[in-house]
N, CA, C and O atoms as CSV, one atom per row, in Angstrom:
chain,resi,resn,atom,element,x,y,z
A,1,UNK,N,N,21.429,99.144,81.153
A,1,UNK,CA,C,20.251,99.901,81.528
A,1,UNK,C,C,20.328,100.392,82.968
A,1,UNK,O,O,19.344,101.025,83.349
A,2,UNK,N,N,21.340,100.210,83.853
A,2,UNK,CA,C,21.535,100.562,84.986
A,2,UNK,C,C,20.730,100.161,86.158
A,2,UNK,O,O,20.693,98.940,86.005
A,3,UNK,N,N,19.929,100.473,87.449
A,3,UNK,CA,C,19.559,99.849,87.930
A,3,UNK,C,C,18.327,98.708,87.968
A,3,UNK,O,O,18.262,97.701,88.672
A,4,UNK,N,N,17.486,99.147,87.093
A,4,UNK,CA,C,15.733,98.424,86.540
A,4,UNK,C,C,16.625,97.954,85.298
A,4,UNK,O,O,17.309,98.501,84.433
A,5,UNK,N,N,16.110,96.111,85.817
A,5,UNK,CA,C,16.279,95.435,84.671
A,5,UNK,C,C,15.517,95.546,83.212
A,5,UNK,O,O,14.386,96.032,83.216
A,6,UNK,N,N,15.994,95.188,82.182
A,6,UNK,CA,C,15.258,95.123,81.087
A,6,UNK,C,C,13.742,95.021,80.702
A,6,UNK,O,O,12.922,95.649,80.032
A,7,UNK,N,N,13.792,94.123,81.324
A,7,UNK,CA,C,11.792,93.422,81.849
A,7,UNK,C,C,10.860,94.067,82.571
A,7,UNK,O,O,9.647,93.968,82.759
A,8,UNK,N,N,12.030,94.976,83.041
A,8,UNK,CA,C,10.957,96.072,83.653
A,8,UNK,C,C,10.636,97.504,83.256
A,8,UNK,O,O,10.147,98.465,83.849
A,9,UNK,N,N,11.069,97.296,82.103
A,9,UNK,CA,C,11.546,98.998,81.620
A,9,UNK,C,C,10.313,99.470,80.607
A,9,UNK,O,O,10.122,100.626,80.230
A,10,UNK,N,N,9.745,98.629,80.353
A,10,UNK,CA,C,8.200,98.712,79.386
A,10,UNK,C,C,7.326,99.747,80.658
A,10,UNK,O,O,6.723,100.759,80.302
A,11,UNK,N,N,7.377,99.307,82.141
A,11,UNK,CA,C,6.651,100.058,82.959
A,11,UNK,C,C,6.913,101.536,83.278
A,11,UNK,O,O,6.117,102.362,83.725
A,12,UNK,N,N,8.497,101.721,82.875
A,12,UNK,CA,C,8.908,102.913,83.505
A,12,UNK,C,C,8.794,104.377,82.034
A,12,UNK,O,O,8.852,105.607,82.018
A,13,UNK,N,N,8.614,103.284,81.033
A,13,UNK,CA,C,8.247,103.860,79.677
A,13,UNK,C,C,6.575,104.099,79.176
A,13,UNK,O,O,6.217,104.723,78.178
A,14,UNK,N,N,5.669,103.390,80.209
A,14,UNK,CA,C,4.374,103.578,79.886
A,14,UNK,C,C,3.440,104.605,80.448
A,14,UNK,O,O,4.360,105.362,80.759
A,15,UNK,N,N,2.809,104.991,80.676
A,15,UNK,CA,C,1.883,106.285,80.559
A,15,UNK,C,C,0.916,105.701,82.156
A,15,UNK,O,O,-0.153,106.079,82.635
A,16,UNK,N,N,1.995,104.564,82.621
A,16,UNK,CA,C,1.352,104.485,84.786
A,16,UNK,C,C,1.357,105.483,85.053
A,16,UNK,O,O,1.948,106.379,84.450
A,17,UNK,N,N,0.373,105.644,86.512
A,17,UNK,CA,C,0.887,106.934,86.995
A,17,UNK,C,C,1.574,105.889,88.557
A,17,UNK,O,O,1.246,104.787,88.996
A,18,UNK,N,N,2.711,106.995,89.043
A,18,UNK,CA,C,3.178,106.557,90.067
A,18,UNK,C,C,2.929,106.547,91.167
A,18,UNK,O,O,3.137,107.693,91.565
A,19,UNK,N,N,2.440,105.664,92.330
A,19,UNK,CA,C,2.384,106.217,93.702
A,19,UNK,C,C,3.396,106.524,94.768
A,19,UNK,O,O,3.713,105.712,95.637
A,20,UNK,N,N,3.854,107.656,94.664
A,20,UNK,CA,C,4.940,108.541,95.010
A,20,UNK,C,C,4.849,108.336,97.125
A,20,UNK,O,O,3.700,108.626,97.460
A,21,UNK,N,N,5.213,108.176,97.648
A,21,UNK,CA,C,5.082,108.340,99.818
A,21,UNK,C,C,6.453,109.088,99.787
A,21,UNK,O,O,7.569,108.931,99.291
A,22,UNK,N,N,5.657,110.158,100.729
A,22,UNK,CA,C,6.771,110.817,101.020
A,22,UNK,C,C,6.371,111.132,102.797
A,22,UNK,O,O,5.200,111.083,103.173
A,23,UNK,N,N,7.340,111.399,103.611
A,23,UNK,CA,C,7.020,111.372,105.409
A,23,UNK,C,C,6.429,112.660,105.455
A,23,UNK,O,O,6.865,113.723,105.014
A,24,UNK,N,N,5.487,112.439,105.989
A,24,UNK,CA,C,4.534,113.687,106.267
A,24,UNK,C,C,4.966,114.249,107.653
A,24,UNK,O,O,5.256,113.367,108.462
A,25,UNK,N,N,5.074,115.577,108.115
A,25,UNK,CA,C,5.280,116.418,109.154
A,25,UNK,C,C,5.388,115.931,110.776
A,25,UNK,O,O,6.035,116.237,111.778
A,26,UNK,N,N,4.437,115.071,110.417
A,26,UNK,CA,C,4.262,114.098,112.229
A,26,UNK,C,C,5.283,112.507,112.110
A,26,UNK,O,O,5.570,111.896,113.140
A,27,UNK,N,N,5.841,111.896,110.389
A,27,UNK,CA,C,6.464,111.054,110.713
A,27,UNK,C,C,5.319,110.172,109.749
A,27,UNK,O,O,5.723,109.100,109.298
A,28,UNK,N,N,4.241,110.498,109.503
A,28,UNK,CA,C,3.204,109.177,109.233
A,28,UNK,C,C,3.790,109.457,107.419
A,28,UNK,O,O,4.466,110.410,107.031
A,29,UNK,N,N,3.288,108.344,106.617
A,29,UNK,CA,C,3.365,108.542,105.214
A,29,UNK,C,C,2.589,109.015,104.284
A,29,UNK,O,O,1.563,108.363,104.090
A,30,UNK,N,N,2.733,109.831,103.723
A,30,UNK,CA,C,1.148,110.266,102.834
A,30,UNK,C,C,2.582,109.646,100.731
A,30,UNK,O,O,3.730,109.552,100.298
A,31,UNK,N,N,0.416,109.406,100.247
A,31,UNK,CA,C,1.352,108.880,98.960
A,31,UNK,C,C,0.457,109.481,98.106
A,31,UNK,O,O,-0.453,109.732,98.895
A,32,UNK,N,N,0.079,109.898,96.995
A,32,UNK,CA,C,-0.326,109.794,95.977
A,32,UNK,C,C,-0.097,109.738,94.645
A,32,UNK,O,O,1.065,109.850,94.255
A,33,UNK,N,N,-1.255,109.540,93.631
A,33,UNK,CA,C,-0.510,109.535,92.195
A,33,UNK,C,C,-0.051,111.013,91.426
A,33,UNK,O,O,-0.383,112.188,91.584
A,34,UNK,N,N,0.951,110.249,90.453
A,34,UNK,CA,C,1.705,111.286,90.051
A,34,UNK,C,C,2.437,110.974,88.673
A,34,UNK,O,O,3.095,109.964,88.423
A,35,UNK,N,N,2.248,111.780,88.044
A,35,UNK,CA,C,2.247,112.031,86.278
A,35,UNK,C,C,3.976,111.565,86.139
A,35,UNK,O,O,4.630,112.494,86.613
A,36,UNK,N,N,4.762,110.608,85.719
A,36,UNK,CA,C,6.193,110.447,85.736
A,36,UNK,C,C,6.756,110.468,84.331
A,36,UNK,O,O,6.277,109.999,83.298
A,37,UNK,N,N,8.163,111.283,84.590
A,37,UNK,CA,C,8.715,110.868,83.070
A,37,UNK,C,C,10.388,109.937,83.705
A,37,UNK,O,O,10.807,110.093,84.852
A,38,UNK,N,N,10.852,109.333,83.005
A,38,UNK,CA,C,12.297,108.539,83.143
A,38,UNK,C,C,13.303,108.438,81.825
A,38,UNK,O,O,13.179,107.929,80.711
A,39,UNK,N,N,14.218,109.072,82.407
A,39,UNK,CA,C,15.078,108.833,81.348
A,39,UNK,C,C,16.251,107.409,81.146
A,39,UNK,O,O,17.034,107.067,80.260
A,40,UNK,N,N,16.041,107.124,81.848
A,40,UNK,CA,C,16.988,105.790,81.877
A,40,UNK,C,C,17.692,105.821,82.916
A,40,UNK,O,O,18.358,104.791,83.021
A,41,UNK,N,N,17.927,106.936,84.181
A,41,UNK,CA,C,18.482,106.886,85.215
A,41,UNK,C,C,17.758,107.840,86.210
A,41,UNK,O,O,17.860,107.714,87.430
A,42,UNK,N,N,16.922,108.931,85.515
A,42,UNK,CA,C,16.380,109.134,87.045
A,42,UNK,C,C,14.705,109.619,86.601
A,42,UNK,O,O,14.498,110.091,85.483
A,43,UNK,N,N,13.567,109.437,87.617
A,43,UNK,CA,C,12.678,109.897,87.318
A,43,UNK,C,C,11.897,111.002,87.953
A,43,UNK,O,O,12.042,111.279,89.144
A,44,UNK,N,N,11.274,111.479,87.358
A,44,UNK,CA,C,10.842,113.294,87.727
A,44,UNK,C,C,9.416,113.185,87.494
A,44,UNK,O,O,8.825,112.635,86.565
A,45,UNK,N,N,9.032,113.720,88.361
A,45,UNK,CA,C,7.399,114.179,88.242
A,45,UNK,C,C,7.503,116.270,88.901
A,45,UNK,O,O,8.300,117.035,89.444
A,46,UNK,N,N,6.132,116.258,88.354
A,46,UNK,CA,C,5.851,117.714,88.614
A,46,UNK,C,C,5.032,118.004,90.260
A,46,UNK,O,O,4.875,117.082,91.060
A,47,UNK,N,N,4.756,118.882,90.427
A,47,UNK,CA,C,4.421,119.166,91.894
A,47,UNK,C,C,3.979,121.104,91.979
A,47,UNK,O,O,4.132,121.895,91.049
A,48,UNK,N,N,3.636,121.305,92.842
A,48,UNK,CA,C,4.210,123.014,92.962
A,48,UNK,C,C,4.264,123.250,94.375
A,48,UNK,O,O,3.860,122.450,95.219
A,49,UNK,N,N,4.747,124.315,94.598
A,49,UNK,CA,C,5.722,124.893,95.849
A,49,UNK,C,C,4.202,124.943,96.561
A,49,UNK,O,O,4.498,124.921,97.755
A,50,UNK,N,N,3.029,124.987,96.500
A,50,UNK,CA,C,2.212,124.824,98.247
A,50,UNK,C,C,2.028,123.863,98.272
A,50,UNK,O,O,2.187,123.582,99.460
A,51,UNK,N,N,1.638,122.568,97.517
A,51,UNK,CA,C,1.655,121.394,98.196
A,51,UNK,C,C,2.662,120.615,99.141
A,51,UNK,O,O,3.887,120.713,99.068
A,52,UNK,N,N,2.073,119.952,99.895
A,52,UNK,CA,C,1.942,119.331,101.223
A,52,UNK,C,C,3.374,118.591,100.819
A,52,UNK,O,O,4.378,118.545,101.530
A,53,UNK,N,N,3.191,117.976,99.382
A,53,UNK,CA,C,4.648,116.687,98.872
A,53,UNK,C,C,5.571,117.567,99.048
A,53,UNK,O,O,6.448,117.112,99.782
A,54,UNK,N,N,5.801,118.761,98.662
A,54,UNK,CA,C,6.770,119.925,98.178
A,54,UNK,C,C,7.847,119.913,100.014
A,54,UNK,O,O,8.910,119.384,100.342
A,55,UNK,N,N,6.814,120.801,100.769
A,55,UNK,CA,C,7.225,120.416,102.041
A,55,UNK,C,C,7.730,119.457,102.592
A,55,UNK,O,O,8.754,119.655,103.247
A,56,UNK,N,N,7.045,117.812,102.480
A,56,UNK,CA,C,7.406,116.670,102.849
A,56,UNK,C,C,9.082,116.670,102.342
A,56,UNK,O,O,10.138,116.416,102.920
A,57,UNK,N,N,8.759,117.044,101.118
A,57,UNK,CA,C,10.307,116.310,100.355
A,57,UNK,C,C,11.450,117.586,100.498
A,57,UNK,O,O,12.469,117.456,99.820
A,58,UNK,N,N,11.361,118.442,101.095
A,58,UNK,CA,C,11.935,119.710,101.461
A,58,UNK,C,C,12.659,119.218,103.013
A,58,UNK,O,O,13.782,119.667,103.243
A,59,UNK,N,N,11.963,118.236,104.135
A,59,UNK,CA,C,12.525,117.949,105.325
A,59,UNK,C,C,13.197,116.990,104.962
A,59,UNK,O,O,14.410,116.873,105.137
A,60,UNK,N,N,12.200,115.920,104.218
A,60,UNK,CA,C,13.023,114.475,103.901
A,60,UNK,C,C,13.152,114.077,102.794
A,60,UNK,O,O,12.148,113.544,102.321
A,61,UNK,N,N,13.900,114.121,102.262
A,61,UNK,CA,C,14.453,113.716,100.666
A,61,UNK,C,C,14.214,111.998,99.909
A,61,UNK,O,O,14.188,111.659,98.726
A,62,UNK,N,N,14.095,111.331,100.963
A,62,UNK,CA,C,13.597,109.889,100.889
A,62,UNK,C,C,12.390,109.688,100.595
A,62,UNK,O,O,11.469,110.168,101.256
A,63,UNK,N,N,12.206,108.857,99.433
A,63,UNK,CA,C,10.972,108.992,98.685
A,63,UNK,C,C,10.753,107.114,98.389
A,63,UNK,O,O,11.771,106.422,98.359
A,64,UNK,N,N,9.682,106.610,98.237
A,64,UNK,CA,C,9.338,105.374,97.745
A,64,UNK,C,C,8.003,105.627,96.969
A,64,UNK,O,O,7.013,106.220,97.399
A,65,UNK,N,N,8.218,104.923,95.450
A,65,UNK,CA,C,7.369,104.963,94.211
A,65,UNK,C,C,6.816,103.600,93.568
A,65,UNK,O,O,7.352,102.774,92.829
A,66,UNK,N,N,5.709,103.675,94.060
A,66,UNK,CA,C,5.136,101.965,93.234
A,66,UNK,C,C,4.332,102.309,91.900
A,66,UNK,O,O,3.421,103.129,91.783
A,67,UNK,N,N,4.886,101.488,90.929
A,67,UNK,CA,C,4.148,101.357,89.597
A,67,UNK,C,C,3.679,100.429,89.370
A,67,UNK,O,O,4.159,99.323,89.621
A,68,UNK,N,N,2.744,100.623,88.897
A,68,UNK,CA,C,1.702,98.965,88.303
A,68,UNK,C,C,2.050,99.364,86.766
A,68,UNK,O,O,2.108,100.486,86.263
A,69,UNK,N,N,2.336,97.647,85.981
A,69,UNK,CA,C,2.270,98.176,84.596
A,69,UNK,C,C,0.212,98.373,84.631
A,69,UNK,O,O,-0.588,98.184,85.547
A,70,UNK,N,N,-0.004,98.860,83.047
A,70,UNK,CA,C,-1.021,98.963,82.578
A,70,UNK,C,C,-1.745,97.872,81.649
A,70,UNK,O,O,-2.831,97.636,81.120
A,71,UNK,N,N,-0.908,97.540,81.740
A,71,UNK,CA,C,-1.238,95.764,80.846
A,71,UNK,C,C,-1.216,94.565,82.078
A,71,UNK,O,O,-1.741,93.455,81.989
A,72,UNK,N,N,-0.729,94.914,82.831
A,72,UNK,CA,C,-0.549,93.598,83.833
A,72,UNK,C,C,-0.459,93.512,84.832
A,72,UNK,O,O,0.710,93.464,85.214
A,73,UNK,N,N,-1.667,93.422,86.049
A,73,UNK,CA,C,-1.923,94.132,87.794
A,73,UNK,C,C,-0.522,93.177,87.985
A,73,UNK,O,O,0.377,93.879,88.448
A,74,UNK,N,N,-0.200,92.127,87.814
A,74,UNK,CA,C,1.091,91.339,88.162
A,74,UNK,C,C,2.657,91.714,88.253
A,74,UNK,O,O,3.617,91.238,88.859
A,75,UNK,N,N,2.511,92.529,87.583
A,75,UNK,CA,C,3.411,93.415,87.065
A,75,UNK,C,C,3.913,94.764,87.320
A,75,UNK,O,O,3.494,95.694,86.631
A,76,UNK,N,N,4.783,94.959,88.257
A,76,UNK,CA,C,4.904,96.172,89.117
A,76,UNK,C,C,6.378,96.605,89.539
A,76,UNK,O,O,7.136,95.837,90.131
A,77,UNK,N,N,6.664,97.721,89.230
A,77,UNK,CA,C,8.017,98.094,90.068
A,77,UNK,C,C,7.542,98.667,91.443
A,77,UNK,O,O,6.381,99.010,91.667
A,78,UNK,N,N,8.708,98.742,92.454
A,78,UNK,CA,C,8.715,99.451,93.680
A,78,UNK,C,C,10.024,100.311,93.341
A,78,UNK,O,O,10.749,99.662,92.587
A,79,UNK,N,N,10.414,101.235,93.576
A,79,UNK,CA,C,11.782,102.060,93.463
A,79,UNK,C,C,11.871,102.657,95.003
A,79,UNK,O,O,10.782,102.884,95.531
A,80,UNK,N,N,12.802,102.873,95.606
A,80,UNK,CA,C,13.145,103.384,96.502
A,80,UNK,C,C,14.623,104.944,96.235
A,80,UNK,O,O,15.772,104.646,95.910
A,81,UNK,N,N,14.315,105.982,96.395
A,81,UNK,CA,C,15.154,106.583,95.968
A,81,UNK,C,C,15.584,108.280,97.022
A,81,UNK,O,O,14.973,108.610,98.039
A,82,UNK,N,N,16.277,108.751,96.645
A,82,UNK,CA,C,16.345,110.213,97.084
A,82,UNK,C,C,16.244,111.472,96.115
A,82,UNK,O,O,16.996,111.552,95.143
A,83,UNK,N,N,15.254,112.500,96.414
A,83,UNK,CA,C,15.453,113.792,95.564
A,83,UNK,C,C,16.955,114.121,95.629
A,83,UNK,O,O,17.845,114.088,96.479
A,84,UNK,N,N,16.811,114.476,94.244
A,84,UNK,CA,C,18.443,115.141,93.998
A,84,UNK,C,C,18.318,116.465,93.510
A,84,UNK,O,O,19.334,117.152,93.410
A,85,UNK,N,N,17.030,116.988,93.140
A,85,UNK,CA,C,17.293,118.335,92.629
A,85,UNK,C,C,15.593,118.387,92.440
A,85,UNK,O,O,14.937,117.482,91.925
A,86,UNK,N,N,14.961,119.853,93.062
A,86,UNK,CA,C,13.743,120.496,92.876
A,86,UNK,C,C,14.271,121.887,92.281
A,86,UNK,O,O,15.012,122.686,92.853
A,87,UNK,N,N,13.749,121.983,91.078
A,87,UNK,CA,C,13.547,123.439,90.452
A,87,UNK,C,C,12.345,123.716,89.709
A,87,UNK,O,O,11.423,122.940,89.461
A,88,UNK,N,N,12.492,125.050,89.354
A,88,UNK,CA,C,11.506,125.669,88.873
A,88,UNK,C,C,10.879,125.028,87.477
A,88,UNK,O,O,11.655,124.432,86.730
A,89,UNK,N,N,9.555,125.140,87.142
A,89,UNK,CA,C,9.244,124.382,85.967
A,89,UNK,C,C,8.255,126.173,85.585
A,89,UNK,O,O,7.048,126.396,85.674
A,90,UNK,N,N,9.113,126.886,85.275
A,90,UNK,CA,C,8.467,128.791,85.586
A,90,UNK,C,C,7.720,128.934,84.046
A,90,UNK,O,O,6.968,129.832,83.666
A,91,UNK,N,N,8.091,128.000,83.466
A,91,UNK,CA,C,7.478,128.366,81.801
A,91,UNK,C,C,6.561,127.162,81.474
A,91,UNK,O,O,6.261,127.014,80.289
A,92,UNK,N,N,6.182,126.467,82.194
A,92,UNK,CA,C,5.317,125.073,82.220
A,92,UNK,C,C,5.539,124.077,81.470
A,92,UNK,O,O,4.593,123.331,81.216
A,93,UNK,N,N,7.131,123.746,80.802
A,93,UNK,CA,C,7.537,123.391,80.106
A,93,UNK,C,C,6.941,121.849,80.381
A,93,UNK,O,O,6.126,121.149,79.778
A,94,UNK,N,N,7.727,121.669,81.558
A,94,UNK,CA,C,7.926,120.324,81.968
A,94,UNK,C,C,5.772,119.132,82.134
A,94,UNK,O,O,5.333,118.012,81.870
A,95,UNK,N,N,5.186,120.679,82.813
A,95,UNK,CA,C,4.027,119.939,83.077
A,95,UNK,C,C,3.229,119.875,81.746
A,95,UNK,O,O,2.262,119.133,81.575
A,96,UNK,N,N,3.821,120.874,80.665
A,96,UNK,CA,C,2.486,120.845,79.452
A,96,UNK,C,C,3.078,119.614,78.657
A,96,UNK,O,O,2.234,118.964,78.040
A,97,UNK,N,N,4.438,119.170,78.566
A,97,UNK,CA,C,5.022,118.099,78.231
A,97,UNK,C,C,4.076,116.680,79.101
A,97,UNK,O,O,3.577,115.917,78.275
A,98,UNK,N,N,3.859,116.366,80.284
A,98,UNK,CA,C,3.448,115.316,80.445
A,98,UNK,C,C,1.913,115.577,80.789
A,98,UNK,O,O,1.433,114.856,81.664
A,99,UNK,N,N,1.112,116.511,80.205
A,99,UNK,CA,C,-0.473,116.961,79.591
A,99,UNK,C,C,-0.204,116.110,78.107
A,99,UNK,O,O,-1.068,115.299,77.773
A,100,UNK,N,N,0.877,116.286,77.319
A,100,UNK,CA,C,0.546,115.711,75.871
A,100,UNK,C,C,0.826,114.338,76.351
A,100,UNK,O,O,0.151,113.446,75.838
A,101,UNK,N,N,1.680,114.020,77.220
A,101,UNK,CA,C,2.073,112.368,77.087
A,101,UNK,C,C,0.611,111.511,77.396
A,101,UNK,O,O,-0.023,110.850,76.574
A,102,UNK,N,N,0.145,111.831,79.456
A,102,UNK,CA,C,-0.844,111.618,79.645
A,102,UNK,C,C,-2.521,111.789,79.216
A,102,UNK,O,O,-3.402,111.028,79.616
A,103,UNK,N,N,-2.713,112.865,78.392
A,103,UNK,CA,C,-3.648,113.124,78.283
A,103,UNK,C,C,-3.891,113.611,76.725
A,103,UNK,O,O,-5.034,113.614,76.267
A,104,UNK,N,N,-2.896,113.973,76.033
A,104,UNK,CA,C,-2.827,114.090,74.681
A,104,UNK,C,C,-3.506,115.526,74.341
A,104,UNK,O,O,-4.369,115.753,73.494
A,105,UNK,N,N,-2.707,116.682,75.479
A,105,UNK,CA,C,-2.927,117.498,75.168
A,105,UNK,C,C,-1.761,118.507,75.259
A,105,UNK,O,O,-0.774,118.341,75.976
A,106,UNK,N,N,-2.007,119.692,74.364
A,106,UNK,CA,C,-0.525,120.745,74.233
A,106,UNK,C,C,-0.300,121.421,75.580
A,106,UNK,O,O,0.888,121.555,75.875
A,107,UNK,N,N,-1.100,121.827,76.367
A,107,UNK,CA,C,-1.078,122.429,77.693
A,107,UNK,C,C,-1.689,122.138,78.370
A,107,UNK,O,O,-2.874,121.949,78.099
A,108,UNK,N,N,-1.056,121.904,79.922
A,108,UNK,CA,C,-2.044,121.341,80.985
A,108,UNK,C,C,-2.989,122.203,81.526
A,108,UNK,O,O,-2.804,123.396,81.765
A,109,UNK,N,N,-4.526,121.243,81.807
A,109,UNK,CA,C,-5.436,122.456,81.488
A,109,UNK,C,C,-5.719,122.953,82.820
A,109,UNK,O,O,-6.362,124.002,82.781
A,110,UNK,N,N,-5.443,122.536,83.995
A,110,UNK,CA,C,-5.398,122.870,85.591
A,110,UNK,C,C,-4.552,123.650,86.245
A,110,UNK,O,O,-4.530,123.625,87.476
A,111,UNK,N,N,-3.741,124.446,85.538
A,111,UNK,CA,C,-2.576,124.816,86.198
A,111,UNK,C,C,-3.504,126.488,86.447
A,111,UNK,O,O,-4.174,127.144,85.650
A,112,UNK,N,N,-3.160,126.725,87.869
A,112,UNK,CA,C,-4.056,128.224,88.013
A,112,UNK,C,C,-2.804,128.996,88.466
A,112,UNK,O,O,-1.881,128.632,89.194
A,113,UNK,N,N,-3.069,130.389,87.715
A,113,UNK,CA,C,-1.979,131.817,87.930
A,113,UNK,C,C,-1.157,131.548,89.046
A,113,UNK,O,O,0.052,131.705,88.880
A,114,UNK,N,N,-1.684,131.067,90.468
A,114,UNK,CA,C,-0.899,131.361,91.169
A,114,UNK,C,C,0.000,129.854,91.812
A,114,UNK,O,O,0.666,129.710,92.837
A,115,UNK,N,N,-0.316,128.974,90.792
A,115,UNK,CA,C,1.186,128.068,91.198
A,115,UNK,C,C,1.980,128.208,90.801
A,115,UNK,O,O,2.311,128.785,89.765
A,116,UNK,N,N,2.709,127.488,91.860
A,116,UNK,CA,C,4.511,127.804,91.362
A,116,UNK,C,C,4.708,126.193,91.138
A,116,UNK,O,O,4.641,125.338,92.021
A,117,UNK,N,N,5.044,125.924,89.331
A,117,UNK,CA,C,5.346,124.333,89.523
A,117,UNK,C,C,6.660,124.023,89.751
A,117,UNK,O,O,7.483,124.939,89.759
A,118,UNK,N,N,7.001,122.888,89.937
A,118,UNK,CA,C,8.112,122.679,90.220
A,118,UNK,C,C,8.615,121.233,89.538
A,118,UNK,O,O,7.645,120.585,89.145
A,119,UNK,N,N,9.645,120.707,89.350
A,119,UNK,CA,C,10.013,119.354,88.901
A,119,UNK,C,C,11.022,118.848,89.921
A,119,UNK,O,O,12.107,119.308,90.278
A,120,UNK,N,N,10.327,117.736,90.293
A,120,UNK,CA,C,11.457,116.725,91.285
A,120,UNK,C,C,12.149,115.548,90.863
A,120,UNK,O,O,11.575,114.466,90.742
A,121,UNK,N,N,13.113,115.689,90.684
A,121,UNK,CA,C,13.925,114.988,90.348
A,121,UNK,C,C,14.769,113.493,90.938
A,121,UNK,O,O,15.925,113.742,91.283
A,122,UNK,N,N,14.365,112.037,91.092
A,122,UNK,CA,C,14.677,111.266,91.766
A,122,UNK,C,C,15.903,110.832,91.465
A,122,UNK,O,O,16.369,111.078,90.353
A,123,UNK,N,N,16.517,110.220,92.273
A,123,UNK,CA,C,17.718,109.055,91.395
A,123,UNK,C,C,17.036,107.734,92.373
A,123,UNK,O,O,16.769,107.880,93.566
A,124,UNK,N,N,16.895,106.883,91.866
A,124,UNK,CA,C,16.072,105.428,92.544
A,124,UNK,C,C,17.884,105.015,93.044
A,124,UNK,O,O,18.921,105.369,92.484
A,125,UNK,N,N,17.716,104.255,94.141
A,125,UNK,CA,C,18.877,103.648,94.936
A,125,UNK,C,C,18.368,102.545,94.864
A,125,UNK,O,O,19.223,102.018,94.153
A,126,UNK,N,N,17.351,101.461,95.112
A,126,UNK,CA,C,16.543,100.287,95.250
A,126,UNK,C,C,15.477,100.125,94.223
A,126,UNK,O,O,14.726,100.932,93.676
A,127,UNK,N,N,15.649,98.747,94.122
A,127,UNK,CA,C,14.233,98.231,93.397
A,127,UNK,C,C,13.283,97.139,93.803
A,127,UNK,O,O,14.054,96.204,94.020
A,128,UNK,N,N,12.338,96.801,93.982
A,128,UNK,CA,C,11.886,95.831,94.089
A,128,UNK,C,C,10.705,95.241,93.179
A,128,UNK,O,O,9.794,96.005,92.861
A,129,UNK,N,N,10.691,93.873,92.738
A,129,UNK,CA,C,9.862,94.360,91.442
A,129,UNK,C,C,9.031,92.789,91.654
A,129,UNK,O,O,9.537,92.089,92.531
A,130,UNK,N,N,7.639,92.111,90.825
A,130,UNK,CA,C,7.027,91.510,90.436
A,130,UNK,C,C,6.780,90.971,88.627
A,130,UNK,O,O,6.511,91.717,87.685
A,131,UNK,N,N,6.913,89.957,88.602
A,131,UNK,CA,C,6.340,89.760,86.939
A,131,UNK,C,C,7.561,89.521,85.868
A,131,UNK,O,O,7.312,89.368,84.672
C-alpha cells in the first residue's frame, strides 16, 4: 500500500474532508477544508486559479493535510507532502466527480462562469498518524 499503512487507509477512502496549510504570502499558515480524492499514492483536491491556496501553492509547493476519520475523533492521519502537478479541471470533470462522492450530486452546484478550477495534485512524503 505504499506509504499509509493499512489501518489507515479506511480514512483516506472515506468521504473526511481534509485540512489542507499551505504558507501564506507573509510566511504565516492559512489551512482550510477541502473535498479529497486518493488513489493509493497520491491525493488531489480541487481549488481554482483566484484563490488565495492557488497562489500559496504556486510560491511554495509544501503542503501539510490533517484528516480525522468520521467514525473516530481518535483516529486521524497527518500527511506531509509536495504538489507535483496543478492543471486545468476546464470541463468540471474532476469537481462534479467529488459533488457526487461528497454530496451525492451529478454537478457541483457552486461553481460560477468565471472560475477557473483547477486539480492539485499531492504526492505525501510523511505521515503521522493516531488510532
Amino acid at each position: 500500500m505504499g506509504l499509509i499503512p493499512e489501518q489507515h487507509q479506511n480514512i483516506l477512502k472515506s468521504v473526511a474532508f481534509a485540512h489542507i496549510a499551505t504558507v501564506g504570502p507573509d510566511g504565516s499558515p492559512q489551512s482550510s477544508p477541502v473535498w479529497f480524492d486518493w488513489d493509493g499514492t497520491y491525493l488531489r483536491f480541487g481549488h481554482t486559479r483566484k484563490g488565495q491556496k492557488f497562489h500559496n501553492l504556486q510560491r511554495e509547493p509544501r503542503v501539510a493535510l490533517s484528516i480525522l476519520d468520521p467514525e473516530n475523533a481518535y483516529h486521524y492521519l497527518e500527511l506531509r507532502g509536495k504538489v507535483i502537478k496543478i492543471e486545468d479541471d476546464t470541463d468540471n470533470h474532476f469537481v462534479n466527480a467529488m459533488a457526487k462522492r461528497y454530496m451525492g450530486l451529478d454537478v457541483y452546484p457552486y461553481r460560477q462562469p468565471t472560475d477557473q478550477g483547477i486539480i492539485v495534485t499531492i504526492k505525501p512524503e510523511h505521515f503521522t498518524a493516531m488510532g
